[in-house]
MARMI-192915 format. One record per residue (C-alpha): residue number from 1; y, x, z. Coordinates in steps of 0.25 Angstrom, whole numbers, plus 5000, padded with zeros to 4 digits. Each point is the difference from the previous one (the first is absolute). Layout:
num|north|east|up
NUM|Y|X|Z .
...
% end
This chain:
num|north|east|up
1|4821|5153|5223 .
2|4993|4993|4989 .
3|5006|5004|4985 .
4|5005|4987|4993 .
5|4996|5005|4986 .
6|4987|5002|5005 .
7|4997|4988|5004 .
8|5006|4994|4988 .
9|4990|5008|4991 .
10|4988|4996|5010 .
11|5005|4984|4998 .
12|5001|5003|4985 .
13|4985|5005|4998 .
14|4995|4990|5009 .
15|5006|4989|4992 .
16|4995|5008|4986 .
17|4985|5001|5006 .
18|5000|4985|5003 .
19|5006|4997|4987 .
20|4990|5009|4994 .
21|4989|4995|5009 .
22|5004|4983|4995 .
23|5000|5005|4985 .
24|4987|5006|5002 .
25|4995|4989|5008 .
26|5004|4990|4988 .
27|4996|5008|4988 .
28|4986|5001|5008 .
29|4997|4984|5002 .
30|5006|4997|4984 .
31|4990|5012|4997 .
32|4991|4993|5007 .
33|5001|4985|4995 .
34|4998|5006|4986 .
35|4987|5005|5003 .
36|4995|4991|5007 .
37|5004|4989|4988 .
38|4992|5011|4990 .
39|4988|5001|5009 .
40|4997|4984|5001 .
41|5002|4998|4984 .
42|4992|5014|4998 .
43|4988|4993|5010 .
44|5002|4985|4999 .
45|5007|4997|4985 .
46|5008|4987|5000 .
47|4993|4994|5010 .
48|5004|4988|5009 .
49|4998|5010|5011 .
50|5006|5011|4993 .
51|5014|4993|4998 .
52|5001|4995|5016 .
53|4998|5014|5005 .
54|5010|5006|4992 .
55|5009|4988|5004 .
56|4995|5003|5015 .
57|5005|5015|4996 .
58|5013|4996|4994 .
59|5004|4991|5012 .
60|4996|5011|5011 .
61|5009|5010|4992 .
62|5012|4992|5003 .
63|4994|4994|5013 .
64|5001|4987|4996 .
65|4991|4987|5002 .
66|5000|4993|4989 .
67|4998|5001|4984 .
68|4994|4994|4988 .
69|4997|5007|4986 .
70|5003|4992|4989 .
71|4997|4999|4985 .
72|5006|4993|4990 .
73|4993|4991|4990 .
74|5006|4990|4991 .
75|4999|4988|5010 .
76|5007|5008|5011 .
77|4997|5012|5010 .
78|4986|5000|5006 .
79|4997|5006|5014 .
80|4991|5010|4999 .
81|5000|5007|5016 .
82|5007|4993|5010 .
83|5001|5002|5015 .
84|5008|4993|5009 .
85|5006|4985|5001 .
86|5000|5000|4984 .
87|4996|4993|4989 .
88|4985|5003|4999 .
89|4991|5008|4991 .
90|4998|4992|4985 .
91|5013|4992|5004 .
92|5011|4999|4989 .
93|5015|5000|5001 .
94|5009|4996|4992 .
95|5008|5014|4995 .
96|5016|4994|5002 .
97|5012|5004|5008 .
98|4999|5013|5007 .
99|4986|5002|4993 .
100|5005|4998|4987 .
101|5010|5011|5002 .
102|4990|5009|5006 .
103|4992|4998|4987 .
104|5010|5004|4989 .
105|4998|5013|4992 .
106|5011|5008|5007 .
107|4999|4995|5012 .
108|4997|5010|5013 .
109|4995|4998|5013 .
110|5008|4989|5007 .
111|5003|4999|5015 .
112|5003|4988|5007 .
113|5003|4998|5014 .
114|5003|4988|5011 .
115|4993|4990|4989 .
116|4993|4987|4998 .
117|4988|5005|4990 .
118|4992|4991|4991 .
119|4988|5009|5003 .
120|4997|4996|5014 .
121|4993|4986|5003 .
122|5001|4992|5013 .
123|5014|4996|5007 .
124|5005|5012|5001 .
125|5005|5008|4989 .
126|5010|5009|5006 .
127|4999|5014|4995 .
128|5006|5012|5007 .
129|4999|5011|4987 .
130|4992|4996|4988 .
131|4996|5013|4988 .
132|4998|4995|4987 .
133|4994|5011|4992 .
134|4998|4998|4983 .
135|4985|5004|4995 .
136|5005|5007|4987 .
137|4992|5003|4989 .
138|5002|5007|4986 .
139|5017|4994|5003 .
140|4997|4987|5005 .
141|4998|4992|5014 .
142|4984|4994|5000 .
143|5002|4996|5016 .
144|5004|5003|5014 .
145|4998|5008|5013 .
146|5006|4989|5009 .
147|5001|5009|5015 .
148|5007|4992|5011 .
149|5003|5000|5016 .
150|5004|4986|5008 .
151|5008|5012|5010 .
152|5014|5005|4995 .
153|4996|5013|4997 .
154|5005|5012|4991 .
155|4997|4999|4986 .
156|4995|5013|4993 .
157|5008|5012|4996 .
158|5001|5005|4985 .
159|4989|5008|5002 .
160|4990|4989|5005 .
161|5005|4991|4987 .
162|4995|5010|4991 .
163|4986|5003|5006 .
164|5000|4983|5001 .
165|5003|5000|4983 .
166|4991|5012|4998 .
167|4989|4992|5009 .
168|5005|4988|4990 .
169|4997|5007|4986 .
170|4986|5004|5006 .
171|4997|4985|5004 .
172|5006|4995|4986 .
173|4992|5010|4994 .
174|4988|4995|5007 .
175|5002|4987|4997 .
176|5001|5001|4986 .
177|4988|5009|4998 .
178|4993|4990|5009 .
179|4996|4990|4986 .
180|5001|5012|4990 .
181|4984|5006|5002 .
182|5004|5012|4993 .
183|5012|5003|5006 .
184|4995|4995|5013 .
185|4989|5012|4999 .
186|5010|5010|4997 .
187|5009|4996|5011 .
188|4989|5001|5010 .
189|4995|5015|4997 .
190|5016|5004|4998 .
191|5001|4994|5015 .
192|4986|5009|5004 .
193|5007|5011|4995 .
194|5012|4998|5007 .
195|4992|4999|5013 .
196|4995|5015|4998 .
197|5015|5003|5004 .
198|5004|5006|5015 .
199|5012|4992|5006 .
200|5007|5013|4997 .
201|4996|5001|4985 .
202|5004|4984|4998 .
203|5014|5005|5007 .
204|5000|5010|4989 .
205|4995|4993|4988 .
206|5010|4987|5004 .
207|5012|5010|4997 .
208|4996|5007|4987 .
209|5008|4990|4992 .
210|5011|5005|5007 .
211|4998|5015|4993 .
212|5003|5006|5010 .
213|4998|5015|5002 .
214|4989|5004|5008 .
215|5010|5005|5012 .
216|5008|4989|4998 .
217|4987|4991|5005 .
218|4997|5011|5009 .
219|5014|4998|5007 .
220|4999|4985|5001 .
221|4986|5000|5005 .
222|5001|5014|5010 .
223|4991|5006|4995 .
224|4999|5015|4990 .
225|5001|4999|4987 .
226|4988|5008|4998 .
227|4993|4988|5007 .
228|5006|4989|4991 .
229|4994|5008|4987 .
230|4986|5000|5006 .
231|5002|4984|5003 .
232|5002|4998|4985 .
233|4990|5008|4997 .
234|4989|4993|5007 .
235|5009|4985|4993 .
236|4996|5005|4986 .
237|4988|5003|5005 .
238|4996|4987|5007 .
239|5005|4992|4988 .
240|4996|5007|4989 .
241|5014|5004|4995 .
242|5006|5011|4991 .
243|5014|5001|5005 .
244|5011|4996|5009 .
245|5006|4991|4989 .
246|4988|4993|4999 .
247|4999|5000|5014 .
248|5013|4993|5001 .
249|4995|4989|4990 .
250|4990|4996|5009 .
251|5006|5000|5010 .
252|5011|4989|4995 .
253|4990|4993|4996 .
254|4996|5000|5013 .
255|5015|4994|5004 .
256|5005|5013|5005 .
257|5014|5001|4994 .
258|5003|5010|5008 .
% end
């Protein structure tokens, strides 16, 4: 005769190794999207290229099919990447409605679902979910990440909006630096540096403006603490820092809030 409780506790642990197992996975792919996004602006600058494949990126994380990055000017928001039945590279739209509230200082990452969007061109312009995430830089919104899917599908969890808003401040960031020379040169070997990083030493470096202990990281990562001290090790290292705090700095500026 089979003992109730333990089943019970085998069904328990199964459900906690999937859990585990789903978190894991999703800390892996935003982890992932990060990377790759650093890597293209580390190789290609702000390039044409460089924006559609990190749009391309940004769509495949939320397995989606459609998408445009827009950046706003005085004459309204021009598309910069686009991929789908959208408005077209070097097409400008006019930034109103649901735009125009995407766009405003304090706005966050929109979601809209079952829709008619303006972003869309041909007859139909029926929208299943459409992710409207704010470029920020230094406080204010300079454009858009426009991500969108004609299927009714889930929209992102908490988690995936904040890797989208951190993957926003590095494109607003790019952007920016794109018509300052000076600034555009120090962007470009801050992004080489950041590429010296392992995916696990990003994880890290992401969460050290959260100051957390070294066992507290080690907890949420699973690994030992002792492994942790010798990542930050190698992060100061890499980038030429002195400290954690300056490490921390950095790594704001990078859009990890924590």
């Amino acid at each position: 005769m089979t003992d109730t409780s333990t089943l019970t506790d085998h069904n328990s642990s199964a459900r906690s190794t999937r859990v585990r197992y789903r978190h894991n996975e999703g800390s892996a792919a935003r982890l992932r999207l990060l990377t790759a996004a650093a890597a293209a602006l580390a190789d290609g600058g702000h390039s044409d290229a460089t924006m559609q494949t990190i749009l391309g990126k940004a769509l495949s994380f939320l397995s989606l099919e459609e998408g445009l990055l827009l950046h706003l000017h005085a004459d309204g928001l021009h598309v910069a990447a686009s991929q789908g039945p959208v408005a077209p590279v070097g097409a400008c739209l006019p930034a109103t409605g649901a735009l125009h509230e995407a766009l405003q200082d304090n706005a966050l990452a929109q979601i809209r679902q079952d829709i008619q969007s303006r972003l869309r061109i041909g007859r139909d312009k029926t929208i299943g979910l459409e992710v409207l995430v704010p470029l920020r830089f230094h406080g204010r919104n300079v454009g858009l990440l426009a991500l969108m899917s004609a299927r009714p599908v889930s929209p992102p969890n908490a988690d995936d909006l904040s890797v989208l808003q951190v993957l926003g401040t590095v494109l607003a960031t790019a952007h920016e630096a794109a018509s300052k020379p000076t600034v555009r040169a120090a962007a470009t070997a801050s992004a080489a540096k950041l590429k010296q990083l392992t995916s696990r030493e990003l994880q890290v470096f992401a969460m050290m403006p959260r100051g957390l202990t070294n066992a507290a990281m080690a907890q949420e990562l699973g690994i030992a603490a002792g492994t942790v001290k010798v990542h930050i090790e190698r992060i100061l290292h890499k980038l030429d820092l002195r400290d954690r705090t300056q490490a921390a700095v950095y790594a704001v500026d990078y859009g990890f809030g924590g």
